[in-house]
N, CA, C and O atoms as a GROMACS GRO file, in nm:
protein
  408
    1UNK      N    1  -1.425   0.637  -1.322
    1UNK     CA    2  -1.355   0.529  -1.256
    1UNK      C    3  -1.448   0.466  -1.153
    1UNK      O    4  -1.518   0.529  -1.074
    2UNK      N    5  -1.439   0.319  -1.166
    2UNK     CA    6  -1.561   0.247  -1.070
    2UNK      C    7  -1.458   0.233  -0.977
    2UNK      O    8  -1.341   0.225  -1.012
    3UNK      N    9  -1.508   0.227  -0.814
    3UNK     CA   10  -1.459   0.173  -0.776
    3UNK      C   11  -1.574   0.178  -0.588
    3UNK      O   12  -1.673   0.246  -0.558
    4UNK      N   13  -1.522   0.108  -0.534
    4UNK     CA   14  -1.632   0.033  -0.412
    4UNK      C   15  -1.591   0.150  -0.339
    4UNK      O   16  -1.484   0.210  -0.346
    5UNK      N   17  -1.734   0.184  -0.238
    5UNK     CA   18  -1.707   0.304  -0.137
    5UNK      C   19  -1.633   0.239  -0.032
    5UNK      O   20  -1.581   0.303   0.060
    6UNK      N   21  -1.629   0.137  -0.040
    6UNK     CA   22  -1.550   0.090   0.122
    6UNK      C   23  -1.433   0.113   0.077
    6UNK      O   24  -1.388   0.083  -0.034
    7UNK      N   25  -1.365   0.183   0.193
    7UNK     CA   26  -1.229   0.175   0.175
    7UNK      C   27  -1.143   0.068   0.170
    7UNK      O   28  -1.175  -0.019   0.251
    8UNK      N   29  -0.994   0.027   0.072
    8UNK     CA   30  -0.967  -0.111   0.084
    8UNK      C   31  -0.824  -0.105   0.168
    8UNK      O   32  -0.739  -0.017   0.158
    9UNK      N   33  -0.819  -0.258   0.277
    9UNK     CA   34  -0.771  -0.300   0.334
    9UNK      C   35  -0.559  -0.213   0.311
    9UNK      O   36  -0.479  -0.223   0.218
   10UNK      N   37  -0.553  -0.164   0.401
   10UNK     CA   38  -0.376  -0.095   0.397
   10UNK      C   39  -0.324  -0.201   0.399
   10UNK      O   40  -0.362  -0.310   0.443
   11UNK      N   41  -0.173  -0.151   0.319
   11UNK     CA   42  -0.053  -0.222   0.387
   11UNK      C   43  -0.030  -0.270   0.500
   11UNK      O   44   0.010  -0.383   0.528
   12UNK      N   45  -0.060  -0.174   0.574
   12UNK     CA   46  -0.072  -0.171   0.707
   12UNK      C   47  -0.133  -0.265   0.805
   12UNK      O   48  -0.088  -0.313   0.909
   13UNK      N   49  -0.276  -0.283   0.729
   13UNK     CA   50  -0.366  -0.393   0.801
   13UNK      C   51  -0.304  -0.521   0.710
   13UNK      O   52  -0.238  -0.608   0.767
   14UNK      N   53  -0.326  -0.526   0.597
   14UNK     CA   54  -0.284  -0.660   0.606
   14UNK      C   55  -0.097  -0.741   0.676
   14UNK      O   56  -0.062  -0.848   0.727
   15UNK      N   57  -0.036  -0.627   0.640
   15UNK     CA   58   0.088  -0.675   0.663
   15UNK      C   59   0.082  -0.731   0.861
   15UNK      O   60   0.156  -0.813   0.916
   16UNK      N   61   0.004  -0.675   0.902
   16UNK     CA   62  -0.012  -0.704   1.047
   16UNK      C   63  -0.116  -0.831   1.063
   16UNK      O   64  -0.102  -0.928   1.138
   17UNK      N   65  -0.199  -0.809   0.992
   17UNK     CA   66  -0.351  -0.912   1.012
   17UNK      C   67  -0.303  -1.012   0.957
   17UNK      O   68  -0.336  -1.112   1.022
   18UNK      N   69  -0.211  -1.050   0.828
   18UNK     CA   70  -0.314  -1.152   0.765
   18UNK      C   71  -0.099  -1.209   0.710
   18UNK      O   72  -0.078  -1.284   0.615
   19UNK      N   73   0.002  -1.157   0.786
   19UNK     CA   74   0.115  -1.180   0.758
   19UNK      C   75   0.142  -1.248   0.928
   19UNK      O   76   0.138  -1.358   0.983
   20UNK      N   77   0.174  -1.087   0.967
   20UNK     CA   78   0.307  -1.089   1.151
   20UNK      C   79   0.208  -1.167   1.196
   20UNK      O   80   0.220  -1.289   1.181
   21UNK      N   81   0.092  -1.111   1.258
   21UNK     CA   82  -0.011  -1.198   1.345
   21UNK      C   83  -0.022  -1.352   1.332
   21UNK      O   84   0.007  -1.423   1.429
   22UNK      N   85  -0.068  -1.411   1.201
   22UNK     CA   86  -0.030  -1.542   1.215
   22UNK      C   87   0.086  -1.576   1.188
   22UNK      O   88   0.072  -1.684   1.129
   23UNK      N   89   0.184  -1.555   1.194
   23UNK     CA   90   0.376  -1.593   1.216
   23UNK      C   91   0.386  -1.589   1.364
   23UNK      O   92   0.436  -1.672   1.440
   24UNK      N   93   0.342  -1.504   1.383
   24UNK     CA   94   0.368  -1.447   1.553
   24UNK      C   95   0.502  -1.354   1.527
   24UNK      O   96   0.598  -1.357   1.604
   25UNK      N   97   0.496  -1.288   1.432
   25UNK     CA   98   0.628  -1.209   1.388
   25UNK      C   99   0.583  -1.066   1.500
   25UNK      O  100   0.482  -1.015   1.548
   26UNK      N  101   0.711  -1.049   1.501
   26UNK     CA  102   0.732  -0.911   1.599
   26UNK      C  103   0.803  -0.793   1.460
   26UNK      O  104   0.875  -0.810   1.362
   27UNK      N  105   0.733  -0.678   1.523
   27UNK     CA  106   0.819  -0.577   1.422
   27UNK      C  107   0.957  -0.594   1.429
   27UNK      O  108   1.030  -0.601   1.330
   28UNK      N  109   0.992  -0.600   1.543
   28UNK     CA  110   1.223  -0.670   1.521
   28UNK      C  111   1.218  -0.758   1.439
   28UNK      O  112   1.293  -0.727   1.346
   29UNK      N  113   1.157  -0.875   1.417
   29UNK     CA  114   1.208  -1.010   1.420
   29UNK      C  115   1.169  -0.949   1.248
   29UNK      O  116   1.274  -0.921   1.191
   30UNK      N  117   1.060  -0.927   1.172
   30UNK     CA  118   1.033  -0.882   1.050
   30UNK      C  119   1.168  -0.791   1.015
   30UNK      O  120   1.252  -0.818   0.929
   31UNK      N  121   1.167  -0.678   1.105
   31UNK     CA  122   1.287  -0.584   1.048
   31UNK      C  123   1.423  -0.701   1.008
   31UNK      O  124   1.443  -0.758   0.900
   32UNK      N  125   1.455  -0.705   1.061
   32UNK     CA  126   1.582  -0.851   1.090
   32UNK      C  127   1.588  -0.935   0.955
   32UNK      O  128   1.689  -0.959   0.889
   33UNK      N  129   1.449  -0.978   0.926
   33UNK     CA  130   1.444  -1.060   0.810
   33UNK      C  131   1.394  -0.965   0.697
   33UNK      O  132   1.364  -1.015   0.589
   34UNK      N  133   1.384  -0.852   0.714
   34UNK     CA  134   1.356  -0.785   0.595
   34UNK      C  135   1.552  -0.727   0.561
   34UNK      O  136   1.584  -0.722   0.443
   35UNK      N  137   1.637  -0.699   0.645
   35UNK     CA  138   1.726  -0.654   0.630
   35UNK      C  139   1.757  -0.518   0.641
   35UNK      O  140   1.859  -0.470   0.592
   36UNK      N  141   1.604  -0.401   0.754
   36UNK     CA  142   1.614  -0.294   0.752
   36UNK      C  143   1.582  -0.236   0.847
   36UNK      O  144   1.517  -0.318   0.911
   37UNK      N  145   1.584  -0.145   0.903
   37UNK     CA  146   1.573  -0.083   1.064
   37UNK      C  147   1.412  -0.099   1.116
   37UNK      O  148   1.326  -0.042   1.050
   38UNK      N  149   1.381  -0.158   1.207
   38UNK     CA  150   1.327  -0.143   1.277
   38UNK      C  151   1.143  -0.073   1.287
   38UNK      O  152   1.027  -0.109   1.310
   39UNK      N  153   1.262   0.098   1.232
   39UNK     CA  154   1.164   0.194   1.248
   39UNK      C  155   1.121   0.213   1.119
   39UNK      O  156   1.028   0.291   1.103
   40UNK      N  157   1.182   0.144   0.995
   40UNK     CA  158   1.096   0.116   0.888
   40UNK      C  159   0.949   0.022   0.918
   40UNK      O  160   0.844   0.075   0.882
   41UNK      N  161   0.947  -0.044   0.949
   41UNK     CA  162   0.882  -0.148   0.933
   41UNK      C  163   0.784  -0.111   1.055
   41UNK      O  164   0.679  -0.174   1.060
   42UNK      N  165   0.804  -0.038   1.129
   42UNK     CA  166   0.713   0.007   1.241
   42UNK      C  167   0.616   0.140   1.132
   42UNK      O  168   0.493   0.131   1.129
   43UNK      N  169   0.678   0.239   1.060
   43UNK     CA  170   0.617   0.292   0.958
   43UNK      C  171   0.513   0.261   0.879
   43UNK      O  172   0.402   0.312   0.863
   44UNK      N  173   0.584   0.144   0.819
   44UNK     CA  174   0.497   0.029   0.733
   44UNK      C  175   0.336  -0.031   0.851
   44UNK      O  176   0.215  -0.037   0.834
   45UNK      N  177   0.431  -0.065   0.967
   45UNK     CA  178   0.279  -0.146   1.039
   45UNK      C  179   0.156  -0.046   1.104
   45UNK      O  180   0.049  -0.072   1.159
   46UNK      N  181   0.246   0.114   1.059
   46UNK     CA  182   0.146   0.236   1.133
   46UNK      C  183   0.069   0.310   1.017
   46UNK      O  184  -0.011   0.403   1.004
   47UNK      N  185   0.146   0.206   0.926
   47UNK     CA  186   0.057   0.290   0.803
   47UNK      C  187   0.094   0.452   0.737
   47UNK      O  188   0.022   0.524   0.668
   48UNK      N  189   0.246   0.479   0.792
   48UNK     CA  190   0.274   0.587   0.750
   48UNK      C  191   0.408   0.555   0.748
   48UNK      O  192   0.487   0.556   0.843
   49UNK      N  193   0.425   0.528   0.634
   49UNK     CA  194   0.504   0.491   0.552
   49UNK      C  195   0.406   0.403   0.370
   49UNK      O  196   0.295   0.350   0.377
   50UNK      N  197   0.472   0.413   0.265
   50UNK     CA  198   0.373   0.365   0.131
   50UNK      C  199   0.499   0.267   0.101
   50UNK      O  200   0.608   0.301   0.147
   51UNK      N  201   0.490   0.168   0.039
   51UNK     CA  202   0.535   0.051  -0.026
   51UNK      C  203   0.543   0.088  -0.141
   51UNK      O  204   0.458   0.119  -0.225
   52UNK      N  205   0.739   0.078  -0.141
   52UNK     CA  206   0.770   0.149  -0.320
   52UNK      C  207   0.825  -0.004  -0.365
   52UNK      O  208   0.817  -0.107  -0.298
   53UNK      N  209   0.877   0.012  -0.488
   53UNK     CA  210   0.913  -0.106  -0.558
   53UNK      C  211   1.025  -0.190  -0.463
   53UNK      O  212   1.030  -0.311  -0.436
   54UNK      N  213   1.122  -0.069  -0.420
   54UNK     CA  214   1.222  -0.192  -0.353
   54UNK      C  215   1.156  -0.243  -0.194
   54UNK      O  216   1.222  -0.324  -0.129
   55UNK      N  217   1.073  -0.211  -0.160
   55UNK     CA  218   1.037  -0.226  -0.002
   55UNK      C  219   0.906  -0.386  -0.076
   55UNK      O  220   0.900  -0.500  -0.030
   56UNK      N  221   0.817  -0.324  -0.203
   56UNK     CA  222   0.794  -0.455  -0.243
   56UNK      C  223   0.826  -0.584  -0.270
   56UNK      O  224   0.742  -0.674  -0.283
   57UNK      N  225   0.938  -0.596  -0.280
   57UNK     CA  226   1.033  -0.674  -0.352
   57UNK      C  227   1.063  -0.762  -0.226
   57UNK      O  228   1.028  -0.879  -0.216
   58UNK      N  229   1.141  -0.682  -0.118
   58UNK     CA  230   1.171  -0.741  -0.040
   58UNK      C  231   1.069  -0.801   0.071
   58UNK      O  232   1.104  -0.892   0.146
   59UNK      N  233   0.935  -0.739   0.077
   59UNK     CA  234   0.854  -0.794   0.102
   59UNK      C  235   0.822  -0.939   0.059
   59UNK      O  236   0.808  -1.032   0.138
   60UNK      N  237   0.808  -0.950  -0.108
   60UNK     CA  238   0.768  -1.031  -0.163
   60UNK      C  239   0.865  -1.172  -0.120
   60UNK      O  240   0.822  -1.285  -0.099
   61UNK      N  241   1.021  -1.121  -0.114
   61UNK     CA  242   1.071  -1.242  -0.109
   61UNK      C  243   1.092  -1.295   0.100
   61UNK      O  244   1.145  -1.398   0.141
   62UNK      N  245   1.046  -1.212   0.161
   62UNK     CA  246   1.019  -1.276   0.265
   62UNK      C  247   0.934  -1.311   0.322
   62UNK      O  248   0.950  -1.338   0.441
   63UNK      N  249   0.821  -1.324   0.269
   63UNK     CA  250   0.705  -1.342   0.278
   63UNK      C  251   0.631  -1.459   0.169
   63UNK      O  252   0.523  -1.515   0.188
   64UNK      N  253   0.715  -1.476   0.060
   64UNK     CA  254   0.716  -1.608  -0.027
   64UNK      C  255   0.564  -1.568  -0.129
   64UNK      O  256   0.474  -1.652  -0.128
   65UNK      N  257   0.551  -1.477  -0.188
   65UNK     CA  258   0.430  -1.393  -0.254
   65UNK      C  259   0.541  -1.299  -0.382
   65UNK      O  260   0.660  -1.302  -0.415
   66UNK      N  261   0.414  -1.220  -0.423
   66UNK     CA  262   0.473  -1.108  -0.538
   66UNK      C  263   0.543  -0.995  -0.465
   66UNK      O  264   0.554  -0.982  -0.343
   67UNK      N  265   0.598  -0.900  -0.581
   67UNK     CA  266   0.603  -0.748  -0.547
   67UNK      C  267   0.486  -0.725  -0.609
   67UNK      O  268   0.405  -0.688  -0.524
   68UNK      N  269   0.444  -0.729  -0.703
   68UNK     CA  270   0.268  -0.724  -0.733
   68UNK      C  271   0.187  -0.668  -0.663
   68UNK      O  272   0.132  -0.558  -0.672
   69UNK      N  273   0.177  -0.787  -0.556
   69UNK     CA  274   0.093  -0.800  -0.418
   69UNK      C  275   0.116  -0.646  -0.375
   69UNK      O  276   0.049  -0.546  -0.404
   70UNK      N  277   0.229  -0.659  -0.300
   70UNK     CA  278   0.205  -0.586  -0.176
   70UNK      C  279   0.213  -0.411  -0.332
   70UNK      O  280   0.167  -0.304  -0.293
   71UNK      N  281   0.243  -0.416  -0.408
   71UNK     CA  282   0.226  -0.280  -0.496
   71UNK      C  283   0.075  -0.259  -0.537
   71UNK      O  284   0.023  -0.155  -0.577
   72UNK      N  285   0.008  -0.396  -0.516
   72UNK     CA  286  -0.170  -0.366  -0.574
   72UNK      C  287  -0.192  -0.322  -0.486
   72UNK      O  288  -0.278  -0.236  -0.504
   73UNK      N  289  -0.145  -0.334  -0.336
   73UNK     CA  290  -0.260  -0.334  -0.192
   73UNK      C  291  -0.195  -0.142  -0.207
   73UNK      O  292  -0.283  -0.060  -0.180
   74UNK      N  293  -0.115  -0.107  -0.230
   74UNK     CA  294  -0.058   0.025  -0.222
   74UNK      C  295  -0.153   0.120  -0.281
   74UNK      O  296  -0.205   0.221  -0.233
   75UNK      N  297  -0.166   0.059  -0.411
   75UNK     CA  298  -0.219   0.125  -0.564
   75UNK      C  299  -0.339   0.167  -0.534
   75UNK      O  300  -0.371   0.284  -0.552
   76UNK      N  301  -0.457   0.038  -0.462
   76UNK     CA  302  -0.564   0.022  -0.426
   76UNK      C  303  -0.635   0.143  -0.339
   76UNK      O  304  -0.746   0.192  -0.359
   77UNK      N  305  -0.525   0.181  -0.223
   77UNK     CA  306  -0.538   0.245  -0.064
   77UNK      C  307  -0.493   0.391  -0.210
   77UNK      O  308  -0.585   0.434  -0.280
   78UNK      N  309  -0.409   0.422  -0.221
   78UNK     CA  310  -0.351   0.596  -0.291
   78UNK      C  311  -0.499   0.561  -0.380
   78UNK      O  312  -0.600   0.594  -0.317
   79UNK      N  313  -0.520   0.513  -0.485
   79UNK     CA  314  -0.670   0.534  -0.574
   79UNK      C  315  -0.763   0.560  -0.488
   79UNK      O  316  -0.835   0.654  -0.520
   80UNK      N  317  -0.790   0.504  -0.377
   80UNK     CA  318  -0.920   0.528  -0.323
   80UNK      C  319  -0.884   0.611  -0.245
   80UNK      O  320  -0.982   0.620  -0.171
   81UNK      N  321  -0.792   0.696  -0.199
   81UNK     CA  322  -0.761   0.792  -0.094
   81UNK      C  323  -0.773   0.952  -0.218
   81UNK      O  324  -0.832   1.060  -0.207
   82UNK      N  325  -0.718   0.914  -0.286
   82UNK     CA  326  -0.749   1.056  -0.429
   82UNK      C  327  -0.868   1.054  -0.434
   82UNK      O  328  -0.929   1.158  -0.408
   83UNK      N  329  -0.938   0.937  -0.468
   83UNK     CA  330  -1.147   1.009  -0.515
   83UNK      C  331  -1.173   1.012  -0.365
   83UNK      O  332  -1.291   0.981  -0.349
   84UNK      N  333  -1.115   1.036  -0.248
   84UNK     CA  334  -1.217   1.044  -0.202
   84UNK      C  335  -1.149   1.188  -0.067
   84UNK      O  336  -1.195   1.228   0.040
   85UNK      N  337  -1.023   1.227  -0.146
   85UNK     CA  338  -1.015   1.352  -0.078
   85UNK      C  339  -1.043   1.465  -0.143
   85UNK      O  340  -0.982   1.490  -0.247
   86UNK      N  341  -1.144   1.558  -0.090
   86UNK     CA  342  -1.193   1.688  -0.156
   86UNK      C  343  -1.063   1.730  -0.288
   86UNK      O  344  -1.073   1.725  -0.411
   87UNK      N  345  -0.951   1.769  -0.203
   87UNK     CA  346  -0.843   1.845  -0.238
   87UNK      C  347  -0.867   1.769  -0.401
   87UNK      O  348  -0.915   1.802  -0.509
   88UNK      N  349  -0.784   1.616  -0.326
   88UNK     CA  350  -0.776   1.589  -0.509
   88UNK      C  351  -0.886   1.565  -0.615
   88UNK      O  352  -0.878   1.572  -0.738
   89UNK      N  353  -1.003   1.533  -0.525
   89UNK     CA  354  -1.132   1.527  -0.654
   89UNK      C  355  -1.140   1.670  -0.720
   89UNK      O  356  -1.159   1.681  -0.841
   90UNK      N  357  -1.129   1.756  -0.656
   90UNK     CA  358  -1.140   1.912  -0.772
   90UNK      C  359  -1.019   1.889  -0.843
   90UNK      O  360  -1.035   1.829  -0.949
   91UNK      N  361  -0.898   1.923  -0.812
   91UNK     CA  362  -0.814   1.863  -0.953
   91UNK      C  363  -0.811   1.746  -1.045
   91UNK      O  364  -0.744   1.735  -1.148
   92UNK      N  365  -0.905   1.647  -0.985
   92UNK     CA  366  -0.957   1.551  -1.123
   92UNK      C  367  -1.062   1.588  -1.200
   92UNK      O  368  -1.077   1.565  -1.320
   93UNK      N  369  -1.149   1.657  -1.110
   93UNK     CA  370  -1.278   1.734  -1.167
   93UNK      C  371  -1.261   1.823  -1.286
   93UNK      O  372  -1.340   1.826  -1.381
   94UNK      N  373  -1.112   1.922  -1.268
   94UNK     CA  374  -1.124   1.988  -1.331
   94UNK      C  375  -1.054   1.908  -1.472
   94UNK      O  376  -1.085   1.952  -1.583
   95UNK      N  377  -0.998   1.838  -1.466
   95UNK     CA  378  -0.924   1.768  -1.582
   95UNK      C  379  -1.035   1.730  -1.725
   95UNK      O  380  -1.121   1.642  -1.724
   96UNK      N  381  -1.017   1.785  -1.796
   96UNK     CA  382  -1.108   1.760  -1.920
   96UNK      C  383  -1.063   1.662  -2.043
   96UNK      O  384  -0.954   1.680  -2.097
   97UNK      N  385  -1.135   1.578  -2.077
   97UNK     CA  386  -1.109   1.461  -2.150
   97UNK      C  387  -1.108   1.520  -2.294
   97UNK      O  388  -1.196   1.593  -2.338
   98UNK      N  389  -0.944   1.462  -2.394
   98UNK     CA  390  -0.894   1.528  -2.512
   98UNK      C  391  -1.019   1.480  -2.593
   98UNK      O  392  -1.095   1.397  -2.544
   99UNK      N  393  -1.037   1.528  -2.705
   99UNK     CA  394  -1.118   1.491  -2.803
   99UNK      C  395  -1.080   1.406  -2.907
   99UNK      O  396  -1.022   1.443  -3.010
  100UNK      N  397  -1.116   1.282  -2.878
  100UNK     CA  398  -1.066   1.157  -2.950
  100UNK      C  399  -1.073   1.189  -3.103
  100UNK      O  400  -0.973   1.146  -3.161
  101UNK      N  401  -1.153   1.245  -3.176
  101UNK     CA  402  -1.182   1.308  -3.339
  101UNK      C  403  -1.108   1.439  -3.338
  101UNK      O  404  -1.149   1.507  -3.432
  102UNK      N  405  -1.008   1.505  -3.263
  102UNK     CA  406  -0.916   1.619  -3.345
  102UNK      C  407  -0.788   1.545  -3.381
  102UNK      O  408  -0.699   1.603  -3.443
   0.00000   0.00000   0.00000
């Protein structure tokens, strides 16, 4: 699997950088228009919390974008967080590729 050593951009950072920041959105005022507490969306902006299909969705439609989106930026951060934690590279390591000719 190719993929760039830099780590790529969180939920987290973009939903703050490149969304709230230029809105001038506040974590309330987002919660409010997302339709969910608060301390979700404070999760989401701390980066601990992951973006599942329904938190995409509703992203997507308040924010005027995909669920796509905010599910690639997810996909992106968990792929590059697996190759590059010990733990899980030995259980990919050990995984052995079937033999396409049996």
């Amino acid at each position: 699997m190719l993929m760039t050593k830099r780590k790529p951009a969180t939920v987290a950072e973009i939903l703050v950088e490149e969304f709230m920041q230029p809105l001038g959105l506040t974590q309330t005022a987002l919660a409010a228009a997302m339709g969910v507490q608060r301390k979700h969306v404070n999760e989401l902006c701390n980066g601990k919390r992951n973006v599942t299909a329904a938190t995409a969705l509703i992203l997507a439609r308040v924010f005027g974008n995909s669920a796509e989106f905010w599910l690639n930026v997810q996909r992106r951060t968990d792929l590059w967080n697996a190759l590059h934690s010990p733990r899980d590279r030995k259980r990919i390591d050990r995984a052995k590729p079937l033999n396409s000719a049996a």
